[in-house]
The first five atom37 places (N, CA, C, CB, O) and aatype in JSON, in Angstrom:
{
  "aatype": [20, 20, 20, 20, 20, 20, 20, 20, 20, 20, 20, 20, 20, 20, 20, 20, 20, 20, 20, 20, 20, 20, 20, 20, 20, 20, 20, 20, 20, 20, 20, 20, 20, 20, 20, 20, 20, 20, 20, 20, 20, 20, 20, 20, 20, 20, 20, 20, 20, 20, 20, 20, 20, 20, 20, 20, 20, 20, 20, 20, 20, 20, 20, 20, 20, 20, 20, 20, 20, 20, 20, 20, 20, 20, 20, 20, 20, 20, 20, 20, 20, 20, 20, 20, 20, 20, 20, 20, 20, 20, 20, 20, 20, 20, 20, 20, 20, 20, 20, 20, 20, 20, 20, 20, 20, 20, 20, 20, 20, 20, 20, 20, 20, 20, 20, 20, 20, 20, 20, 20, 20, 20, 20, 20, 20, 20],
  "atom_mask": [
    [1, 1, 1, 1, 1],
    [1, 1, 1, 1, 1],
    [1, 1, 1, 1, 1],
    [1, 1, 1, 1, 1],
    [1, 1, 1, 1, 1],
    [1, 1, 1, 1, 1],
    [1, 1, 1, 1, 1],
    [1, 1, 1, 1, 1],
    [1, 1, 1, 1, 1],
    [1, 1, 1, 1, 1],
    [1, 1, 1, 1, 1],
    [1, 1, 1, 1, 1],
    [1, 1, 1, 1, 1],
    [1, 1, 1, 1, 1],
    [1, 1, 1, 1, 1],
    [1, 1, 1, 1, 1],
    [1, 1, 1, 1, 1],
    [1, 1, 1, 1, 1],
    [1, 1, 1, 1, 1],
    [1, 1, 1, 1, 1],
    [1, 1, 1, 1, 1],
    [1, 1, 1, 1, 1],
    [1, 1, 1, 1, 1],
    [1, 1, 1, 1, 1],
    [1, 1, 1, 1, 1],
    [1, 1, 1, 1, 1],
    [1, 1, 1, 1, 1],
    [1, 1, 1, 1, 1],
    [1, 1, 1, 1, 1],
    [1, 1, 1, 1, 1],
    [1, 1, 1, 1, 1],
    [1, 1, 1, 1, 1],
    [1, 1, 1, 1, 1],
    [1, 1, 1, 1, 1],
    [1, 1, 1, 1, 1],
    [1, 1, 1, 1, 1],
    [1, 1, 1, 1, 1],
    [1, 1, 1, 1, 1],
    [1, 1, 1, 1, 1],
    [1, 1, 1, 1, 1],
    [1, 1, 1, 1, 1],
    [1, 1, 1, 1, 1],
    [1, 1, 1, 1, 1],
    [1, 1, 1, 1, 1],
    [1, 1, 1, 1, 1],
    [1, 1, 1, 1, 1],
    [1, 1, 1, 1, 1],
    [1, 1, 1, 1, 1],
    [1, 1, 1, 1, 1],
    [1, 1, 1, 1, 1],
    [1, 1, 1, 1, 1],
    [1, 1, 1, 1, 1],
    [1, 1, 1, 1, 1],
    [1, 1, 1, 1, 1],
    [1, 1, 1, 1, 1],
    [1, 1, 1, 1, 1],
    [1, 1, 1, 1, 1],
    [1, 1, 1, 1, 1],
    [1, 1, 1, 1, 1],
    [1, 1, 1, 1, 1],
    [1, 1, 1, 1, 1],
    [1, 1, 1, 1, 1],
    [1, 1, 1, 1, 1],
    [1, 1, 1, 1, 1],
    [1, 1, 1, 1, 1],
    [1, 1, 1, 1, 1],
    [1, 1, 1, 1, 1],
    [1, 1, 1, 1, 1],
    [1, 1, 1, 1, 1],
    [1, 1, 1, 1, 1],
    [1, 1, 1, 1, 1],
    [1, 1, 1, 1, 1],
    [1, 1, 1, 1, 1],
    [1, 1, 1, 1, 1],
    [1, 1, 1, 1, 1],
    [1, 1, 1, 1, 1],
    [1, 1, 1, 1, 1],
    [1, 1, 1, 1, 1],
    [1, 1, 1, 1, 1],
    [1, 1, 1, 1, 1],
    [1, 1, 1, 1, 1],
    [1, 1, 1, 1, 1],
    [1, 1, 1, 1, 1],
    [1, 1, 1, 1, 1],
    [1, 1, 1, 1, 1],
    [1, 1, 1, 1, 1],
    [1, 1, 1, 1, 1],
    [1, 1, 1, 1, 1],
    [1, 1, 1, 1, 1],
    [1, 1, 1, 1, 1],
    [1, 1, 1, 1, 1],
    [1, 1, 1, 1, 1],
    [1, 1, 1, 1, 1],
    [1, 1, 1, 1, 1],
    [1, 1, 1, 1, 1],
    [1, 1, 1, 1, 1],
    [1, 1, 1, 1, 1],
    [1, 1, 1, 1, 1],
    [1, 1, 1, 1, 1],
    [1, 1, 1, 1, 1],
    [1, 1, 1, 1, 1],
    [1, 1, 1, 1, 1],
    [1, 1, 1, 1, 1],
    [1, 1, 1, 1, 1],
    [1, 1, 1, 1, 1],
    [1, 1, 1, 1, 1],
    [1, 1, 1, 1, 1],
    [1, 1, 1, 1, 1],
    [1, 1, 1, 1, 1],
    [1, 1, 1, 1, 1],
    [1, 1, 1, 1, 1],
    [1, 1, 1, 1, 1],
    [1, 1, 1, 1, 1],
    [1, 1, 1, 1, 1],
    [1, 1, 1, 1, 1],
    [1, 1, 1, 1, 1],
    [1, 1, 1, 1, 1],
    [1, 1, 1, 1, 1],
    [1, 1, 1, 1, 1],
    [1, 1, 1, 1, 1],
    [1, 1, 1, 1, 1],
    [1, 1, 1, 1, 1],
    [1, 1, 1, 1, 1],
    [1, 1, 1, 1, 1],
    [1, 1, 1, 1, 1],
    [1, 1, 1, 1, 1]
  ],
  "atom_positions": [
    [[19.23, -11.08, -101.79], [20.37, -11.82, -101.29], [21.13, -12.38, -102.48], [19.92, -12.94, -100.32], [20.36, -12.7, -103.38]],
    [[22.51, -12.63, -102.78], [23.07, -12.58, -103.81], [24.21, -13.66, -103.26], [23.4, -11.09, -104.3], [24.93, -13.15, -102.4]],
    [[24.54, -15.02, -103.58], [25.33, -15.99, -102.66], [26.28, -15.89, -104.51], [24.28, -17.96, -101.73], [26.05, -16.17, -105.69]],
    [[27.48, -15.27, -103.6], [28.91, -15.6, -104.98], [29.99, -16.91, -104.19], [30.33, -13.54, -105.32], [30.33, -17.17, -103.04]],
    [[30.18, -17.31, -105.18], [30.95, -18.95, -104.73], [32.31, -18.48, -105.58], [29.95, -20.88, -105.52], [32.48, -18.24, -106.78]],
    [[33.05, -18.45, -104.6], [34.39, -18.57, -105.21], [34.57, -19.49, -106.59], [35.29, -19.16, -104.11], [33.84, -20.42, -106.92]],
    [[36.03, -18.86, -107.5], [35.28, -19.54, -108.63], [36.3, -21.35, -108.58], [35.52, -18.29, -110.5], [36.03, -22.29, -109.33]],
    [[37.22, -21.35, -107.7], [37.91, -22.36, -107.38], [36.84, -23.47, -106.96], [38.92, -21.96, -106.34], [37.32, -24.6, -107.03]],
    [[35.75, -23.43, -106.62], [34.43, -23.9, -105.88], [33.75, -24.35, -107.0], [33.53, -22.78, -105.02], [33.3, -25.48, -106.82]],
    [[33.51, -23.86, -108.18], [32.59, -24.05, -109.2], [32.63, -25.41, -109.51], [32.83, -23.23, -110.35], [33.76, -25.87, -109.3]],
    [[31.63, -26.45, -110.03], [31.16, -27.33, -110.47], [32.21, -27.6, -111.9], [29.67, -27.04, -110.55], [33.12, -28.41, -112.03]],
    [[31.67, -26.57, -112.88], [31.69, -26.23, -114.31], [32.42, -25.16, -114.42], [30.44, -26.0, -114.93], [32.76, -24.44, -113.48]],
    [[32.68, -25.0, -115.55], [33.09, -23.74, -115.93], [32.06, -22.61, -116.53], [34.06, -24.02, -116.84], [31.75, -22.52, -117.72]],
    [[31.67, -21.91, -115.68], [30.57, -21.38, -116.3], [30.62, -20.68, -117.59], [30.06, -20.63, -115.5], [31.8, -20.61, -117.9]],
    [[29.87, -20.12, -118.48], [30.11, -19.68, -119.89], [29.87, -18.36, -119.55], [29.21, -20.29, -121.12], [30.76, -17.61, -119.94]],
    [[28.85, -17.76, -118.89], [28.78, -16.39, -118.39], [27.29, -16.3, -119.28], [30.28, -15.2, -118.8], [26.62, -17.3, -119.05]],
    [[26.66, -15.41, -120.18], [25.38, -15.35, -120.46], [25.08, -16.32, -121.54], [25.02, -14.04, -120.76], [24.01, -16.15, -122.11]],
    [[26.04, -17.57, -122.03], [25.59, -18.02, -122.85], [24.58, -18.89, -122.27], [26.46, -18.44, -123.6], [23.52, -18.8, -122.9]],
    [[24.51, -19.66, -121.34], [23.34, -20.29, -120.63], [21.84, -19.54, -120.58], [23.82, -20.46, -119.19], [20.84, -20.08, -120.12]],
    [[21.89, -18.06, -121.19], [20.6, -17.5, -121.15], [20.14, -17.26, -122.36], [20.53, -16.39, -120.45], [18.99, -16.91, -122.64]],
    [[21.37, -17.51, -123.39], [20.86, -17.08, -124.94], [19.42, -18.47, -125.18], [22.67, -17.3, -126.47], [18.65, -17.78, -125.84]],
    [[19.06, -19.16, -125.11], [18.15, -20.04, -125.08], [16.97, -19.22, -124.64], [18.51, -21.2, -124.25], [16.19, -19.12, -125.59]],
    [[16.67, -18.79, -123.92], [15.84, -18.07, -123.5], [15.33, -16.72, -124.33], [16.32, -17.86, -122.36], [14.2, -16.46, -124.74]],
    [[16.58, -15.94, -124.45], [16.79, -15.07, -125.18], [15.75, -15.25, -126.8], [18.38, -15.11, -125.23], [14.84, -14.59, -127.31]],
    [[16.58, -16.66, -127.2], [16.26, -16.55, -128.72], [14.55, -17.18, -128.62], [17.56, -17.68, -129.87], [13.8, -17.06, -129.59]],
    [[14.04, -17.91, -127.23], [12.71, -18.38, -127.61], [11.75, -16.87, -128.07], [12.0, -19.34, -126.15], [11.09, -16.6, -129.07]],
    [[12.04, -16.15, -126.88], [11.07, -14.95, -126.6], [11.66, -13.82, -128.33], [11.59, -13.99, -124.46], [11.08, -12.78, -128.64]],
    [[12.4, -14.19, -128.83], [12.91, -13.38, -130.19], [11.92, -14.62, -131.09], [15.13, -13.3, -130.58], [10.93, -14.21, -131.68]],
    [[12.14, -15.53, -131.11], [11.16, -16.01, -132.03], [9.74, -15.74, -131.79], [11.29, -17.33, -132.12], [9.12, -15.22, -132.72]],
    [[9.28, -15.93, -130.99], [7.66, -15.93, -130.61], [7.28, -14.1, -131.39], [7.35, -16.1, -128.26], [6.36, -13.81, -132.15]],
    [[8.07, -13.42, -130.97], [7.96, -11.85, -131.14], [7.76, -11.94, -132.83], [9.58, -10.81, -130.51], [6.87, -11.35, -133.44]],
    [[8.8, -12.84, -133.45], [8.95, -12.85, -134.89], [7.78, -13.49, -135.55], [10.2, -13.54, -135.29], [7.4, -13.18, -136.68]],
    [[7.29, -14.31, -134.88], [6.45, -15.23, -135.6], [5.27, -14.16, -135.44], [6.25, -16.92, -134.94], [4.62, -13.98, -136.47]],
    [[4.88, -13.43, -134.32], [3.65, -12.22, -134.16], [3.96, -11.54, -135.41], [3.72, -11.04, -132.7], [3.07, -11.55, -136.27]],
    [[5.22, -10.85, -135.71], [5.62, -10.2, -136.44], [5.04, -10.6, -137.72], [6.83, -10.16, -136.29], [4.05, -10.0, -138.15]],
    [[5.64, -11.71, -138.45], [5.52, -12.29, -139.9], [3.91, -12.18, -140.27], [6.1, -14.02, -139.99], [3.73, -11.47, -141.26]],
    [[3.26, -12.46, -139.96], [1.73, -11.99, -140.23], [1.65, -10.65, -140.65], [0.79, -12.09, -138.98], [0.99, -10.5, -141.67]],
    [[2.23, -9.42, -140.06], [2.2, -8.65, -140.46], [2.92, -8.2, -142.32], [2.52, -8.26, -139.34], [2.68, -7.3, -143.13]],
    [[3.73, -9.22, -142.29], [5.21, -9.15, -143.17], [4.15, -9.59, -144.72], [6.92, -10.74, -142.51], [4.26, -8.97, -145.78]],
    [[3.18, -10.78, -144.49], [2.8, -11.74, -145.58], [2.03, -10.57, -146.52], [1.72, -13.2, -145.01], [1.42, -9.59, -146.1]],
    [[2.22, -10.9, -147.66], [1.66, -9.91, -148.53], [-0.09, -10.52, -148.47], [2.57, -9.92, -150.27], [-0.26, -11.72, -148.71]],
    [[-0.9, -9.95, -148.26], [-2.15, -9.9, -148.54], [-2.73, -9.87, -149.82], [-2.52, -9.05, -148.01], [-2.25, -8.98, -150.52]],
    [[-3.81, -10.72, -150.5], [-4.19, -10.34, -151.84], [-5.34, -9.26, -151.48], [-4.71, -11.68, -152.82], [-5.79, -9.07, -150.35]],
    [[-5.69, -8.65, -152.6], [-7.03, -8.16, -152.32], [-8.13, -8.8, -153.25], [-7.03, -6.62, -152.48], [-8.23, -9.18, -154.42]],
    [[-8.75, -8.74, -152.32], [-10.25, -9.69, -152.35], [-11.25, -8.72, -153.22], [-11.05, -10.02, -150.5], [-10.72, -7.68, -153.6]],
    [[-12.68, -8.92, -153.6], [-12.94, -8.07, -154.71], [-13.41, -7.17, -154.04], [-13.76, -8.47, -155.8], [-13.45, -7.44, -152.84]],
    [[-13.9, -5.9, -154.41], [-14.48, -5.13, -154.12], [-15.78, -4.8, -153.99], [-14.11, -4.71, -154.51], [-16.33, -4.66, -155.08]],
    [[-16.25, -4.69, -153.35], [-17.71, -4.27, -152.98], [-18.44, -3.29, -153.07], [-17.91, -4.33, -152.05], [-17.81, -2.25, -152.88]],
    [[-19.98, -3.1, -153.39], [-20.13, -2.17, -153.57], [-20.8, -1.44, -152.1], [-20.73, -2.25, -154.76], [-20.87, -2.19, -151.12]],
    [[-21.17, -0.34, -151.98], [-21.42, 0.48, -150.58], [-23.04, -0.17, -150.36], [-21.3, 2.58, -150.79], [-23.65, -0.09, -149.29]],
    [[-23.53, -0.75, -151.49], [-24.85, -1.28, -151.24], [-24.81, -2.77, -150.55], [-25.64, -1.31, -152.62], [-25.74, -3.25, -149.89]],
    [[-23.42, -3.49, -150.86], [-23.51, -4.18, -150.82], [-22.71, -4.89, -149.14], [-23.34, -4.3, -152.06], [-22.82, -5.95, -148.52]],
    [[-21.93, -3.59, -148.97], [-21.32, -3.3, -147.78], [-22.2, -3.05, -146.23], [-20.58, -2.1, -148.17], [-21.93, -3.35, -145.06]],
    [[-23.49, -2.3, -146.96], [-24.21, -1.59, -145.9], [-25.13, -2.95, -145.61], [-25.07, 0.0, -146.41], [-25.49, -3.27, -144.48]],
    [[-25.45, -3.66, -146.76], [-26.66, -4.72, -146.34], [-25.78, -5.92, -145.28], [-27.48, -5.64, -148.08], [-26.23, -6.43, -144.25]],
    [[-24.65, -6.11, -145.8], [-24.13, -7.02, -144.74], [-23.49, -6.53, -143.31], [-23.11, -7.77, -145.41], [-23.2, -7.33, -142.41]],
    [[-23.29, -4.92, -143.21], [-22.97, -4.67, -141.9], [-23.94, -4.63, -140.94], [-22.39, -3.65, -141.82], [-23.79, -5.01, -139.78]],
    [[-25.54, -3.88, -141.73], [-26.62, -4.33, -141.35], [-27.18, -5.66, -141.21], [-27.19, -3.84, -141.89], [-28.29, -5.68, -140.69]],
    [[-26.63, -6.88, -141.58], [-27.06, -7.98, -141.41], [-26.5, -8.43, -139.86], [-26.66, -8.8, -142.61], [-27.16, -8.81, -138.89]],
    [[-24.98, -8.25, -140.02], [-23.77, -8.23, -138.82], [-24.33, -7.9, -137.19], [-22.58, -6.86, -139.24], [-24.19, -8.47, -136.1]],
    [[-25.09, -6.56, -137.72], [-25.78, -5.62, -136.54], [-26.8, -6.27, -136.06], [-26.32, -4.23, -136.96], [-26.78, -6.73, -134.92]],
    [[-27.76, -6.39, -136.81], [-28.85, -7.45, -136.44], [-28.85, -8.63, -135.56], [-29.18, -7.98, -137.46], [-29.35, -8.84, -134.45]],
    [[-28.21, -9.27, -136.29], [-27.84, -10.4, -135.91], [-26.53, -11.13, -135.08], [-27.94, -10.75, -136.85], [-26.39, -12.36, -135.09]],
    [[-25.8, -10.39, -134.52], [-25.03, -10.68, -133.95], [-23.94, -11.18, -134.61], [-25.46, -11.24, -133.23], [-23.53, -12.18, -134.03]],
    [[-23.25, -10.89, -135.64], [-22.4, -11.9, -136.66], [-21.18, -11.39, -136.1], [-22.55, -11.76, -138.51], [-20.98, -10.38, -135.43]],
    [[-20.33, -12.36, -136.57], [-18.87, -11.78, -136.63], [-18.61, -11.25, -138.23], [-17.65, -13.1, -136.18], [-19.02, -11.77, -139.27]],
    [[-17.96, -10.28, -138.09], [-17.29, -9.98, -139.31], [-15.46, -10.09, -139.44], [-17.8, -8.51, -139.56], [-14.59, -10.12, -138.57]],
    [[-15.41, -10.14, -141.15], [-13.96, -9.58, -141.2], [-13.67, -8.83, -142.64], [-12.85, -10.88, -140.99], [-13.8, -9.0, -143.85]],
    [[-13.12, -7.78, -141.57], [-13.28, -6.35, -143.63], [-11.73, -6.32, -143.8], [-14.1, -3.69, -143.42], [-10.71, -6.63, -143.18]],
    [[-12.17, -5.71, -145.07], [-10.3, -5.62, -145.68], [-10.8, -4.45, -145.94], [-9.37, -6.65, -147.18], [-11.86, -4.12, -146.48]],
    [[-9.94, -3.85, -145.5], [-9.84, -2.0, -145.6], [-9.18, -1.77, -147.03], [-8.62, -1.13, -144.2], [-8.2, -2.43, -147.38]],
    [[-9.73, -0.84, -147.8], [-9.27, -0.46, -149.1], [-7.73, 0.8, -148.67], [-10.89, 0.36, -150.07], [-7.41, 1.71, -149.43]],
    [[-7.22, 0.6, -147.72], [-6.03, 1.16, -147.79], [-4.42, 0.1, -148.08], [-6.08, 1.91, -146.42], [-4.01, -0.85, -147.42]],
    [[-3.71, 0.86, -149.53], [-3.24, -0.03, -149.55], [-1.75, 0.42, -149.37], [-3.7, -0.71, -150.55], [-1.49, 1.38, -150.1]],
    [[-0.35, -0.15, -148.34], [0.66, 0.48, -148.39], [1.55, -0.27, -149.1], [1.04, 0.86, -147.27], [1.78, -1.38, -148.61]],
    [[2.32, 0.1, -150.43], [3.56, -1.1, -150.81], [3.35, -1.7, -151.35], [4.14, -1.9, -150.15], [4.02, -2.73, -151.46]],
    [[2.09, -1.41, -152.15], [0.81, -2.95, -153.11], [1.05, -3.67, -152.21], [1.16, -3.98, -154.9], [1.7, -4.61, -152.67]],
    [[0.83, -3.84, -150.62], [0.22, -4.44, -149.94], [-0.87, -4.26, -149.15], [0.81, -4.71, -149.53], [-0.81, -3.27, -148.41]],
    [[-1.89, -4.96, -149.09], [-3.3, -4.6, -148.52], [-2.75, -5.68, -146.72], [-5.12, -5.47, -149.94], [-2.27, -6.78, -146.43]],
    [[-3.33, -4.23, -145.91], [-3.39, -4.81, -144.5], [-4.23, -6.05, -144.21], [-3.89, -3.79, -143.62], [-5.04, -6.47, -145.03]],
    [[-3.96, -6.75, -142.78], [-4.69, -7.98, -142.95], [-6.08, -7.3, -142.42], [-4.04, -9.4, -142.04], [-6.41, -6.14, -142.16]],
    [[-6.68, -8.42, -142.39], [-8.42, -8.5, -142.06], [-8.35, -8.39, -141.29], [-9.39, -9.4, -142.19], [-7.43, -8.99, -140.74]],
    [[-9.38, -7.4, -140.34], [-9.82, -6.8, -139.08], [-10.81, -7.76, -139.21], [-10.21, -5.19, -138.9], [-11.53, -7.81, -140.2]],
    [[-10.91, -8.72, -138.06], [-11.63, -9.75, -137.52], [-12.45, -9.47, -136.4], [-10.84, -10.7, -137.22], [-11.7, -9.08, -135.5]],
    [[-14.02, -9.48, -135.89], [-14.11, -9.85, -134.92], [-15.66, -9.01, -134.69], [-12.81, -9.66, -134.11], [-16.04, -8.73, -135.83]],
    [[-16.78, -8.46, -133.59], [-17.98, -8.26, -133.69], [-17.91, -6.94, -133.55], [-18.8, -8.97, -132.9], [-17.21, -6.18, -132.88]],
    [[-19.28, -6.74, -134.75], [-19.53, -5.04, -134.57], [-20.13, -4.65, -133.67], [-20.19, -4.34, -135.48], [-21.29, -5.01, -133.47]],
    [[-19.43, -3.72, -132.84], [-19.8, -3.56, -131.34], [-20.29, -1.82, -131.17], [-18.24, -4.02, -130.25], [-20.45, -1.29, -130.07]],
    [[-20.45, -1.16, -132.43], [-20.54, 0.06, -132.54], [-20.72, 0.73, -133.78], [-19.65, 0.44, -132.03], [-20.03, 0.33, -134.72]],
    [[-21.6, 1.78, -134.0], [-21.27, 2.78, -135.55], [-21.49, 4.36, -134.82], [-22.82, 2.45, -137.26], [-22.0, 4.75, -133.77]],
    [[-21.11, 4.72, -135.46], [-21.2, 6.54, -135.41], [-20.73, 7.26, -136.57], [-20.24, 7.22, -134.21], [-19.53, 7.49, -136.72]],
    [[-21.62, 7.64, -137.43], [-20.9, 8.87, -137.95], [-19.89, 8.71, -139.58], [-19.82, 9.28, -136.58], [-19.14, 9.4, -140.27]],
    [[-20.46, 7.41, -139.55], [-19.85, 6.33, -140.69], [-18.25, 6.1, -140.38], [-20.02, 7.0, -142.41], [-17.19, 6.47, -140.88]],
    [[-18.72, 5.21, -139.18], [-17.18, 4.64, -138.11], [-17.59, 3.21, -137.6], [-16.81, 5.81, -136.35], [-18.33, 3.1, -136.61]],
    [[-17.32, 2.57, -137.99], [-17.47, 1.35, -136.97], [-16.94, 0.64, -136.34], [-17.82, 0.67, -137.19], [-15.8, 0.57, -136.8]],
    [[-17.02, 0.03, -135.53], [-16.51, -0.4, -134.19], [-16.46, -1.74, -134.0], [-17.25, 0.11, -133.13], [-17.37, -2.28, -133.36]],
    [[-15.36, -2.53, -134.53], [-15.14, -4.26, -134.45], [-14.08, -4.22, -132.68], [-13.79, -5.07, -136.43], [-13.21, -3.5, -132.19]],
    [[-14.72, -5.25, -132.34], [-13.77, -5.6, -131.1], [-13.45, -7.32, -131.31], [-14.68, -5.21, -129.41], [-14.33, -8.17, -131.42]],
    [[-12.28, -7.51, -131.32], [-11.31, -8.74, -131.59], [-11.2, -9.39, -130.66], [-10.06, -8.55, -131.96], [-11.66, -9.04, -129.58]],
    [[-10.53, -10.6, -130.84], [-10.48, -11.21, -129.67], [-9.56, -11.1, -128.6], [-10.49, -12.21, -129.92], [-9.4, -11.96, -127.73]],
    [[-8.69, -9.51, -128.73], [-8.09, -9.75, -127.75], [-9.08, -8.28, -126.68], [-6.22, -9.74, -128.14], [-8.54, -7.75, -125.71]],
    [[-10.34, -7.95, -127.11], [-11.07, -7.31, -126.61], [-10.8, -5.77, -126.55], [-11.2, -7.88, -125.6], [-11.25, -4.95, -125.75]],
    [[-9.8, -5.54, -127.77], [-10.08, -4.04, -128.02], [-10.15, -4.04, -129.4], [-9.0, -2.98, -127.48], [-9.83, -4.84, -130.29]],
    [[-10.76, -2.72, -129.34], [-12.34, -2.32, -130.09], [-11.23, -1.48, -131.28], [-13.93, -0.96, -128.85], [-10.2, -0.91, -130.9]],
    [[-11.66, -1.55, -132.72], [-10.64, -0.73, -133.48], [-11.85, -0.18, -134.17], [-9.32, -1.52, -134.45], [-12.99, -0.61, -134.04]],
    [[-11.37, 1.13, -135.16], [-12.56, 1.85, -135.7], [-11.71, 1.83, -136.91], [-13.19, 3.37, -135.01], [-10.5, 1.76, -137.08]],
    [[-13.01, 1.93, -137.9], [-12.54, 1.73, -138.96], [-13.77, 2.31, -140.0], [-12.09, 0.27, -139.03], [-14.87, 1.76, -139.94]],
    [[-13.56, 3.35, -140.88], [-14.55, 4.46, -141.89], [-14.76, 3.32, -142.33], [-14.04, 5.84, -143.02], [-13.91, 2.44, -142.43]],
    [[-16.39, 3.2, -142.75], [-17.21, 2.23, -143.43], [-16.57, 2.92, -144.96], [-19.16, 2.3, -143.03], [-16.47, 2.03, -145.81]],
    [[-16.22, 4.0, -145.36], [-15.97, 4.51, -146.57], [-13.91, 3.87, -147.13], [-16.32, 6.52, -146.25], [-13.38, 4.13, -148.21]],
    [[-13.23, 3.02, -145.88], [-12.24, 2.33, -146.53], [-12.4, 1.02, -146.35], [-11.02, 2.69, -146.19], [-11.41, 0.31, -146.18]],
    [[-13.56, 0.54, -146.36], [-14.14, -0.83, -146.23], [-14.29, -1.1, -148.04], [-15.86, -0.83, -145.15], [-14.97, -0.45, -148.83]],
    [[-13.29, -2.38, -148.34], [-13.03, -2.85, -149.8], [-14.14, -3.84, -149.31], [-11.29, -3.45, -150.44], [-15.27, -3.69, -149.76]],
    [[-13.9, -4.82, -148.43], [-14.42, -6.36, -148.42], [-15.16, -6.67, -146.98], [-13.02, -7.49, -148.62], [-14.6, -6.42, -145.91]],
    [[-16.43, -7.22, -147.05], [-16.68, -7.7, -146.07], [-17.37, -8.43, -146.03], [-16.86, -7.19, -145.45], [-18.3, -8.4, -146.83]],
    [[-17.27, -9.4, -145.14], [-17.86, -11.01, -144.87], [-18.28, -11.82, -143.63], [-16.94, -11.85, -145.27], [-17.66, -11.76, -142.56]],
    [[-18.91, -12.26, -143.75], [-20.01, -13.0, -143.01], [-18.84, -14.46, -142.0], [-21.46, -13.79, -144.58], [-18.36, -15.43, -142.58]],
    [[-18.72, -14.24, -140.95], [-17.45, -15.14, -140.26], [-18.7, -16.46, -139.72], [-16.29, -14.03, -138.52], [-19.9, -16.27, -139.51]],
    [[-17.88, -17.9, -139.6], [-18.38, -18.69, -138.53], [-17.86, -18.17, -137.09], [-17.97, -20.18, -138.78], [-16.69, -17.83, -136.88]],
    [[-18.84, -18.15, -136.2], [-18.11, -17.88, -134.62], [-17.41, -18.89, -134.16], [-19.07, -17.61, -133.42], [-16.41, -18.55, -133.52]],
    [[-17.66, -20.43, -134.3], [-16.78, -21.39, -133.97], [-15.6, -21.18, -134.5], [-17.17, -22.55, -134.26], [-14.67, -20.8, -133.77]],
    [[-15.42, -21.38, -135.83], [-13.85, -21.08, -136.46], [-13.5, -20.01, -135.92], [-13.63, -20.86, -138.04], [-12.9, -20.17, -134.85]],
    [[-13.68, -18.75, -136.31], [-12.66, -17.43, -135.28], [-12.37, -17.47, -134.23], [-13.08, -16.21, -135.02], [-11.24, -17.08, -133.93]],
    [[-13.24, -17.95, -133.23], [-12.7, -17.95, -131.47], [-11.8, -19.23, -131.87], [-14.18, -18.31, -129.85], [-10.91, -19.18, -131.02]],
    [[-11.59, -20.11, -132.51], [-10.8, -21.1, -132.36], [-9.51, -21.05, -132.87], [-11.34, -22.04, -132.78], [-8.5, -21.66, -132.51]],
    [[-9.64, -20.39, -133.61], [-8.39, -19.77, -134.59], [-7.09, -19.08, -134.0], [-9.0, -18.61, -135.48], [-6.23, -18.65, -134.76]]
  ]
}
């Protein structure tokens, strides 16, 4: 149902979509601010060795840990951010972190630069 009011009737003068740019620009910021995380240049953290990689993914596994690795791929001398969250899988030298928004990303233990031992309070809170 669609009620048009003559415009002799109107209150105001209406502006036409400027009353929606507000809206407009919240949902453009929120998008941007997701965005900029992606944008921040990352340092890279040191490197690890595969001995030293395997004892803590095996620790991870064991024990239920959270992890977060920095993948040795780097685009732009920028290193991607940290894949956060529990190892929920391996195959084949692949492993399987699922985040908190509950999907699962894979990632070759062989472009694994960095990896570390997370608190579970701080990450779910984060």
């Amino acid at each position: 149902m669609e009620r048009n009011v003559p415009r002799e009737q109107w209150l105001y003068p209406d502006r036409g979509m400027a009353k929606w740019l507000g809206w407009i620009l919240s949902d453009h910021s929120a998008y941007m601010e997701e965005e900029s995380v992606f944008e921040r240049p990352f340092l890279p953290k040191s490197e690890m060795s595969a001995v030293e990689i395997d004892g803590l993914l095996q620790q991870a596994w064991e024990q239920s840990e959270l992890i977060s690795v920095q993948k040795n791929v780097e685009q732009d001398q920028r290193f991607e951010p940290d894949i956060q969250g529990a190892l929920v899988g391996f195959d084949h030298g692949i492993i399987y972190i699922q985040g908190k928004d509950n999907q699962a990303q894979e990632v070759a233990v062989a472009e694994i630069r960095h990896i570390e031992l997370l608190d579970a309070k701080k990450w779910w809170l984060s």
